[in-house]
MIVEX-217935 format. One record per residue: residue number from 1; x, y, z of N, C-alpha, C, O, CB in turn; residue in one letter. Coordinates in nm, 2 decimals. Glycine has a CB too. Example, Ala and Ser with C-alpha at 12.3 -4.5 7.8 and 13.67 -1.06 7.14 Angstrom:
% MIVEX-217935
- resi_n.c1_n.c2_n.c3_ca.c1_ca.c2_ca.c3_c.c1_c.c2_c.c3_o.c1_o.c2_o.c3_cb.c1_cb.c2_cb.c3_resn
- 1_1.32_-0.57_0.78_1.23_-0.45_0.78_1.32_-0.33_0.78_1.42_-0.33_0.85_1.13_-0.45_0.90_A
- 2_1.28_-0.22_0.71_1.37_-0.11_0.71_1.29_0.00_0.79_1.34_0.11_0.80_1.41_-0.06_0.57_S
END
This chain:
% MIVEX-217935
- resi_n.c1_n.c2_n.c3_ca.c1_ca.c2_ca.c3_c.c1_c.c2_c.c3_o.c1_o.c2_o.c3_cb.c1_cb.c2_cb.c3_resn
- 1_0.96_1.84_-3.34_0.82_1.85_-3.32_0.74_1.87_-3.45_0.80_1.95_-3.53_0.79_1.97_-3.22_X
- 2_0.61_1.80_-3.49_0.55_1.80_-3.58_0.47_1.92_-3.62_0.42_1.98_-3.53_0.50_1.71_-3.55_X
- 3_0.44_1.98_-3.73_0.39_2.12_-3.73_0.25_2.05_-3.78_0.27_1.93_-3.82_0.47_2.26_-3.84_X
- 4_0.12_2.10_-3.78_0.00_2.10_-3.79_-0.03_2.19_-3.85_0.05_2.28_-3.87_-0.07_2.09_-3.70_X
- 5_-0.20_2.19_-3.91_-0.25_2.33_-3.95_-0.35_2.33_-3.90_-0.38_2.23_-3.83_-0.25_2.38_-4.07_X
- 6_-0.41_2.41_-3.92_-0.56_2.46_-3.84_-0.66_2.35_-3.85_-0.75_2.33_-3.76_-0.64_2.60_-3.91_X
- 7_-0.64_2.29_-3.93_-0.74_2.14_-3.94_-0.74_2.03_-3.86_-0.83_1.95_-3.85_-0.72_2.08_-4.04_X
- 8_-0.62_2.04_-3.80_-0.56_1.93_-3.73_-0.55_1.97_-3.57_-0.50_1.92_-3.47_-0.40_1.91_-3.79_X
- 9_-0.63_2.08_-3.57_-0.59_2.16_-3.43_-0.74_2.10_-3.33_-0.74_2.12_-3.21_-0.58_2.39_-3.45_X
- 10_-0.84_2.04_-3.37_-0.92_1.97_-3.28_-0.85_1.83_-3.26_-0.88_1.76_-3.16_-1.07_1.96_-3.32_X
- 11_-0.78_1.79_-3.35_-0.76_1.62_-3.31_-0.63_1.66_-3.23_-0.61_1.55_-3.17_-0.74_1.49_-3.45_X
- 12_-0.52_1.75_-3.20_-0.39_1.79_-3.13_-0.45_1.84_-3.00_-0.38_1.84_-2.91_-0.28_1.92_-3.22_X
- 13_-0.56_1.88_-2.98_-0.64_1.95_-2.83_-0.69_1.81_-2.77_-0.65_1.78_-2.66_-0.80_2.08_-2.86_X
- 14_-0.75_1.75_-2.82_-0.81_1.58_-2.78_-0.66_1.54_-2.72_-0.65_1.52_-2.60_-0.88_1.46_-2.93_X
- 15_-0.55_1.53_-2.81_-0.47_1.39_-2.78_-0.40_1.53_-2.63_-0.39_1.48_-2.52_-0.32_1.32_-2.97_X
- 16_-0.38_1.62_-2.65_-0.31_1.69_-2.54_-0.42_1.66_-2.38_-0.38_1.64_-2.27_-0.29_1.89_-2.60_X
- 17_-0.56_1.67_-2.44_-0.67_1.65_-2.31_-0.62_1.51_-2.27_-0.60_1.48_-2.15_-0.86_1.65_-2.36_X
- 18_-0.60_1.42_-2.37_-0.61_1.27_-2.30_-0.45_1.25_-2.20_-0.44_1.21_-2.09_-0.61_1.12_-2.45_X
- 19_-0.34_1.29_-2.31_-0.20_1.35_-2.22_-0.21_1.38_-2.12_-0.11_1.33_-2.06_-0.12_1.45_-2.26_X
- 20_-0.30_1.47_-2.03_-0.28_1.57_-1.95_-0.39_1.43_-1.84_-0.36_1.38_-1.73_-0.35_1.76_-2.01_X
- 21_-0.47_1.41_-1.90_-0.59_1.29_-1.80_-0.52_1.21_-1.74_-0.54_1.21_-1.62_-0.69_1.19_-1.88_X
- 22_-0.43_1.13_-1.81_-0.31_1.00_-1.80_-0.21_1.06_-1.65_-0.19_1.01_-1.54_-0.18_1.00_-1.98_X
- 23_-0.19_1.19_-1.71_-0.07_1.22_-1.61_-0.13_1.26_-1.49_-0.08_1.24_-1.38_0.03_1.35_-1.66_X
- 24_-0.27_1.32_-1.51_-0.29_1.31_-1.37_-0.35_1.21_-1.31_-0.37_1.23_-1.19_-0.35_1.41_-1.33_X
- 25_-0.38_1.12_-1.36_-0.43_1.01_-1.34_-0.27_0.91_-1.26_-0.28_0.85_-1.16_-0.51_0.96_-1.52_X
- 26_-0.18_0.91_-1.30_-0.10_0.87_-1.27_-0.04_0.95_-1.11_-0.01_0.87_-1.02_-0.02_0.86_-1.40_X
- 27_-0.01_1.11_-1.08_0.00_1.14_-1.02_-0.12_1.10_-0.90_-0.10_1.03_-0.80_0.04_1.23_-1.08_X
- 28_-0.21_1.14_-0.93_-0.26_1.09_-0.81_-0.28_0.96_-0.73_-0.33_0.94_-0.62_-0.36_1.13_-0.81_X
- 29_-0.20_0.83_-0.85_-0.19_0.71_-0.76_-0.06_0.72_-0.71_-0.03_0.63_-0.63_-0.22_0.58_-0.83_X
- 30_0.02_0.83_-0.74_0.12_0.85_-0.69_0.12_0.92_-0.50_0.17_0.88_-0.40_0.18_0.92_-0.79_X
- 31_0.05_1.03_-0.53_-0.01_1.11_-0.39_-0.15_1.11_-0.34_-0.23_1.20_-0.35_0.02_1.26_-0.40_X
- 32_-0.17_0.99_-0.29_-0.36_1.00_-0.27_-0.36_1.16_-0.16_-0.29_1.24_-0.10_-0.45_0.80_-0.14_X
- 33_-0.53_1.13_-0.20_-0.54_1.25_-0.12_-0.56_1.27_0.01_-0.54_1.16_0.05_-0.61_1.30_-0.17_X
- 34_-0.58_1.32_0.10_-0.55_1.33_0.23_-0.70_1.25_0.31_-0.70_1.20_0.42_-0.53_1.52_0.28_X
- 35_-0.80_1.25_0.21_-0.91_1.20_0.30_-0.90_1.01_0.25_-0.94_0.90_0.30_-1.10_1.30_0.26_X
- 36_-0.82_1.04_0.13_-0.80_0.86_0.08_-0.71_0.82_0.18_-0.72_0.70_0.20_-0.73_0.83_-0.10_X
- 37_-0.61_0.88_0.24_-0.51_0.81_0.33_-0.55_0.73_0.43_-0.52_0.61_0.46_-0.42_0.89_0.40_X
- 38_-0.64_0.82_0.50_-0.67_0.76_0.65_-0.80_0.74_0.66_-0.85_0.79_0.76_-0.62_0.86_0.78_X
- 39_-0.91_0.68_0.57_-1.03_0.59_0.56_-1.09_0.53_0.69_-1.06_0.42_0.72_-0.99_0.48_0.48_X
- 40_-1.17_0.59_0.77_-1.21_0.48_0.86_-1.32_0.40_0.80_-1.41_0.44_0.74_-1.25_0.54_1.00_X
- 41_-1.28_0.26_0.84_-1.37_0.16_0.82_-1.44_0.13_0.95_-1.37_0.14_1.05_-1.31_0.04_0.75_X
- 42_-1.59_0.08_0.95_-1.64_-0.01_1.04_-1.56_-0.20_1.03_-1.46_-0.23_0.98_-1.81_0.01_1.00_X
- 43_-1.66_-0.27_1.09_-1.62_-0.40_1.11_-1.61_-0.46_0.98_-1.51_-0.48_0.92_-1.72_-0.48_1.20_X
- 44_-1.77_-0.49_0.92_-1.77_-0.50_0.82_-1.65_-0.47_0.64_-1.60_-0.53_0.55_-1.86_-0.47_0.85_X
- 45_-1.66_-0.32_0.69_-1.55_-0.29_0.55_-1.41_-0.30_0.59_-1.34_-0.28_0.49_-1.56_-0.13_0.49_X
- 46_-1.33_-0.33_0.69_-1.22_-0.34_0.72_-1.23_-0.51_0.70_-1.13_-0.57_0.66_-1.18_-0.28_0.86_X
- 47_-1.33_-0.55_0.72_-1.35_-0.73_0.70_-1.33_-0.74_0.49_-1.25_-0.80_0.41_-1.58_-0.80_0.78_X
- 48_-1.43_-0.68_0.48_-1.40_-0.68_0.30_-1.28_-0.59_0.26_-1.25_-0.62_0.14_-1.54_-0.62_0.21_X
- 49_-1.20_-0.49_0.31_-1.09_-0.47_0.29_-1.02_-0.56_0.29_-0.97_-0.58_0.17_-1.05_-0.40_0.36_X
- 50_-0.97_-0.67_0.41_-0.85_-0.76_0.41_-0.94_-0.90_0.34_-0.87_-1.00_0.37_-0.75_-0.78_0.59_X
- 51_-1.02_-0.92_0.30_-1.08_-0.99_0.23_-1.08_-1.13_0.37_-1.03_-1.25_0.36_-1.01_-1.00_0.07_X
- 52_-1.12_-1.09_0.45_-1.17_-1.20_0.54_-1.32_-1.18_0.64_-1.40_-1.08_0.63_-1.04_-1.22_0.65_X
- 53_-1.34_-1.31_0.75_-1.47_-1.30_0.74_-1.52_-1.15_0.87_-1.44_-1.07_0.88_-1.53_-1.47_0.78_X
- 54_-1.63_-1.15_0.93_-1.61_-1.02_1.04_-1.54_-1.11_1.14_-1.44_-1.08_1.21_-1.77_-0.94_1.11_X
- 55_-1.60_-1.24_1.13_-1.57_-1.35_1.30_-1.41_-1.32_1.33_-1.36_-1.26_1.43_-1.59_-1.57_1.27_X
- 56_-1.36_-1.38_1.20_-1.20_-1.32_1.21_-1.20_-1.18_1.24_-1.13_-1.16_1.34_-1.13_-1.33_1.07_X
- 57_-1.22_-1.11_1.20_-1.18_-0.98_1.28_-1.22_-0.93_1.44_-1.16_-0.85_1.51_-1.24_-0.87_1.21_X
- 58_-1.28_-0.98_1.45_-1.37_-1.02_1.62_-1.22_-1.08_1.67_-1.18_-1.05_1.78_-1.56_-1.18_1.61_X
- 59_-1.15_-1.17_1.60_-1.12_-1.27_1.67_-0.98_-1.21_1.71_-0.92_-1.22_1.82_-1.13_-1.40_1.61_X
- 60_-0.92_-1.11_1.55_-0.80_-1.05_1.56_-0.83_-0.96_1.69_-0.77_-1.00_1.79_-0.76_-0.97_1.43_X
- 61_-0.89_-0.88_1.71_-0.99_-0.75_1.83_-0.96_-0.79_1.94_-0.89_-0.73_2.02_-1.18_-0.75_1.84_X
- 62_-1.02_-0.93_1.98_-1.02_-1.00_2.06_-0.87_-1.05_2.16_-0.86_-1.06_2.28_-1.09_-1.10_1.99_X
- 63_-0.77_-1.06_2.05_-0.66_-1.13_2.09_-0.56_-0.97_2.08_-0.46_-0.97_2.15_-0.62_-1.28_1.97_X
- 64_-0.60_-0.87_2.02_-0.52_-0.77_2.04_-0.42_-0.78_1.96_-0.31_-0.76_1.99_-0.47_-0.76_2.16_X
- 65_-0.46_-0.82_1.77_-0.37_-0.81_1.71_-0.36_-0.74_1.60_-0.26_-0.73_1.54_-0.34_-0.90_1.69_X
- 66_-0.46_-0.70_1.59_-0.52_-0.56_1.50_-0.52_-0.41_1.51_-0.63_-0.38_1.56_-0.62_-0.58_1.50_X
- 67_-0.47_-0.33_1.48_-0.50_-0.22_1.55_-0.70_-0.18_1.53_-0.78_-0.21_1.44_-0.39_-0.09_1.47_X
- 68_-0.71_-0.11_1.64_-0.86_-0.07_1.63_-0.89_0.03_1.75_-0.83_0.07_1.86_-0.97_-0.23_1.64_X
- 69_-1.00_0.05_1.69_-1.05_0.22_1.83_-1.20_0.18_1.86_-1.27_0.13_1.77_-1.05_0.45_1.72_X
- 70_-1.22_0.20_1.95_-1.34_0.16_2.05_-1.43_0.29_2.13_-1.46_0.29_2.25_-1.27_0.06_2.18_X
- 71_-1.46_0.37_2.05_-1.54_0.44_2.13_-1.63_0.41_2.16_-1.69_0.37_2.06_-1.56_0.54_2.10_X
- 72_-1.71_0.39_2.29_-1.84_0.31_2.27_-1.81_0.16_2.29_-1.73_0.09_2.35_-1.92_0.33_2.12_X
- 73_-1.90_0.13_2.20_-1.99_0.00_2.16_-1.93_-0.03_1.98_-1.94_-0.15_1.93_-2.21_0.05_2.17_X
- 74_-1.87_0.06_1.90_-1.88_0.05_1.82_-1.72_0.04_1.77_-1.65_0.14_1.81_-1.97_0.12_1.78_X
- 75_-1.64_-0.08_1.69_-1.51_-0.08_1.62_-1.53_-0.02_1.53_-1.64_-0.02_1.47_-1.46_-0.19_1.58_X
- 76_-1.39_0.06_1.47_-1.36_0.13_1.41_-1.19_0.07_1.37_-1.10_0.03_1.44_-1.40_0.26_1.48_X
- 77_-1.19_0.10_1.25_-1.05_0.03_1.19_-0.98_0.16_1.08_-1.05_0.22_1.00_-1.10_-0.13_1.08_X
- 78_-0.86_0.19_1.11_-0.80_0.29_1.03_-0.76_0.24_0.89_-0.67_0.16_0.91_-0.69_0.34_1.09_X
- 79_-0.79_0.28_0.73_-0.75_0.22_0.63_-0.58_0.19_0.64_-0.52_0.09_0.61_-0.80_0.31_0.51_X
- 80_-0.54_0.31_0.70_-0.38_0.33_0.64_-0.32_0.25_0.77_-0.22_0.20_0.73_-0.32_0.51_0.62_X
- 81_-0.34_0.23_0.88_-0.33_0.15_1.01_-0.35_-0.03_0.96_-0.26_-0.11_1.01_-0.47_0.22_1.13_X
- 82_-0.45_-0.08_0.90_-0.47_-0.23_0.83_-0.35_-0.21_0.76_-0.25_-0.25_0.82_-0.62_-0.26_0.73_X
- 83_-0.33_-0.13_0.63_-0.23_-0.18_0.59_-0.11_-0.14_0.60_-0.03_-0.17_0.51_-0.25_-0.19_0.50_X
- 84_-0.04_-0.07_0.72_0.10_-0.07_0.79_0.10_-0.24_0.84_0.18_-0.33_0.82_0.11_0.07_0.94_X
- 85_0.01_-0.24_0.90_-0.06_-0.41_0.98_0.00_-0.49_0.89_0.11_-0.53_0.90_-0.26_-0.46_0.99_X
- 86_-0.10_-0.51_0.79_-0.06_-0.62_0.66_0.09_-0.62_0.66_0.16_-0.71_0.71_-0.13_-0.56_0.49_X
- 87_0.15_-0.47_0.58_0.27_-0.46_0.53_0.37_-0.51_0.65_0.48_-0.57_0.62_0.28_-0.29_0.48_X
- 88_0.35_-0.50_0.77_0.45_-0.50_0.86_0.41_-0.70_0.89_0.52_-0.75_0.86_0.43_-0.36_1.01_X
- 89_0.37_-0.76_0.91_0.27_-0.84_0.91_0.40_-0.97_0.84_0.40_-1.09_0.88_0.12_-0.78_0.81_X
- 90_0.48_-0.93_0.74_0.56_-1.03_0.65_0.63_-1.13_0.71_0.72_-1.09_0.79_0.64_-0.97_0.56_X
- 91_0.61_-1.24_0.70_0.69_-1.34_0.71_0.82_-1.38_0.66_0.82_-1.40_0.54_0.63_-1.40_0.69_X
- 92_0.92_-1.41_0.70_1.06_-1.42_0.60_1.07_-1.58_0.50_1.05_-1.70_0.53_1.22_-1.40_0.72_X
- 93_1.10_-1.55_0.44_1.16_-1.67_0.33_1.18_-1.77_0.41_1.15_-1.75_0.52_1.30_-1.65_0.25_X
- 94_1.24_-1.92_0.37_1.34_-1.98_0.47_1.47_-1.96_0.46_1.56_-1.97_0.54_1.32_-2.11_0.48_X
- 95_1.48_-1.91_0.30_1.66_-1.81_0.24_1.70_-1.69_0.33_1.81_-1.65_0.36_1.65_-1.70_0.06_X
- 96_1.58_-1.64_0.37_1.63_-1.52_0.45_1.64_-1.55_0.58_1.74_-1.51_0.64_1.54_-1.41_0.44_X
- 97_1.54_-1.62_0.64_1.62_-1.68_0.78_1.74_-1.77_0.81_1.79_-1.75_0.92_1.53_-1.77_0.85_X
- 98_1.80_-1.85_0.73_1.90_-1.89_0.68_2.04_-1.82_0.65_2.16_-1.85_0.67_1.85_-1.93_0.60_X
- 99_1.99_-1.73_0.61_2.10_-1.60_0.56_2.11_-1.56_0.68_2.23_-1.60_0.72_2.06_-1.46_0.46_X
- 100_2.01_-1.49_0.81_2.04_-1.44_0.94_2.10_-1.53_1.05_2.16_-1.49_1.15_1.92_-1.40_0.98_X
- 101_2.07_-1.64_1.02_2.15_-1.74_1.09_2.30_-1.76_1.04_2.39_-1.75_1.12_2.09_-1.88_1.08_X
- 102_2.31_-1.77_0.91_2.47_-1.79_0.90_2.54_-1.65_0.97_2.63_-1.66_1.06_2.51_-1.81_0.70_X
- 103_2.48_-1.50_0.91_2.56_-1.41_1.00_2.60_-1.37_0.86_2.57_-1.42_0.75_2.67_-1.46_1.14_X
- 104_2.68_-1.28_0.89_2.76_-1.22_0.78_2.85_-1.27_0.77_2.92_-1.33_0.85_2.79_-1.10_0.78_X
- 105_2.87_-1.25_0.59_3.01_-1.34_0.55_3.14_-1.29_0.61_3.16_-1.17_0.58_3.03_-1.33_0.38_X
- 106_3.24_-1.34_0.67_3.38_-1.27_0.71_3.49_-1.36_0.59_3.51_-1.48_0.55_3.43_-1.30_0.92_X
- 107_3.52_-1.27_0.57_3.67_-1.32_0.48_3.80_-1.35_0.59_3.86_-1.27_0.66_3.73_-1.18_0.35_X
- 108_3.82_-1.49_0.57_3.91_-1.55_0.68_4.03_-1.57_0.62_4.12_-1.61_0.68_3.88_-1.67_0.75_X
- 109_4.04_-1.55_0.48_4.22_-1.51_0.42_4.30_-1.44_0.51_4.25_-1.33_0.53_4.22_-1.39_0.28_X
- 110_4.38_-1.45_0.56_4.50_-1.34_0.63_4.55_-1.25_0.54_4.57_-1.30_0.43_4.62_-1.40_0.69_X
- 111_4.57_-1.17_0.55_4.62_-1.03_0.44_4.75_-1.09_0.43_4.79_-1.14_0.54_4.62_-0.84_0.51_X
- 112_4.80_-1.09_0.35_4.94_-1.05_0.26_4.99_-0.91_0.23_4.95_-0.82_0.16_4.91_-1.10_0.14_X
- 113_5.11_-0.93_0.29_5.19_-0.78_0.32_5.34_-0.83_0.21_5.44_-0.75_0.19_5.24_-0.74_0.56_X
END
């Protein structure tokens, strides 16, 4: 560890402030916080969330493929509910469907005793 002297002790407090900013800066994209998790959006911001139009979301609503809450008259979309949606949402490779069709590899050597 580097020794300093008293001269050096405002520019060692800065670099320790910016150290300490970073790390929590990093922790909290690590643990959002409890009101960042579960975001309700209306029509509109759940539409500029998944970056599509409202019609499309009307249409997802419509067909029952979206999650959404209806009290009323008015949609309501959960932040963290869209993107389980999204995330679960994935399509496979054609390597990976391919792989599930062949099945698992079996080794058809006969043992040797």
């Amino acid at each position: 560890m580097e020794t300093f002297g008293f001269e050096k002790l405002p520019e060692v407090v800065r670099q320790l402030f910016e150290k300490v900013e970073r790390i929590e800066s990093m922790l909290e994209k690590l643990h959002p916080s409890e009101e960042d998790k579960d975001e309700l959006f209306n029509i509109q911001q759940a539409a500029d969330y998944l970056k599509v139009s409202v019609q499309s979301i009307y249409a997802k609503v419509s067909r029952l493929e979206i999650p959404v809450r209806k009290p009323g008259k008015r949609l309501y979309f959960s932040k963290a509910e869209l993107r389980s949606w999204v995330d679960h949402s994935r399509r496979k490779t054609a390597g990976e469907l391919i792989s599930e069709l062949k099945g698992p590899t079996v080794n058809h050597h006969p043992k040797l005793y």
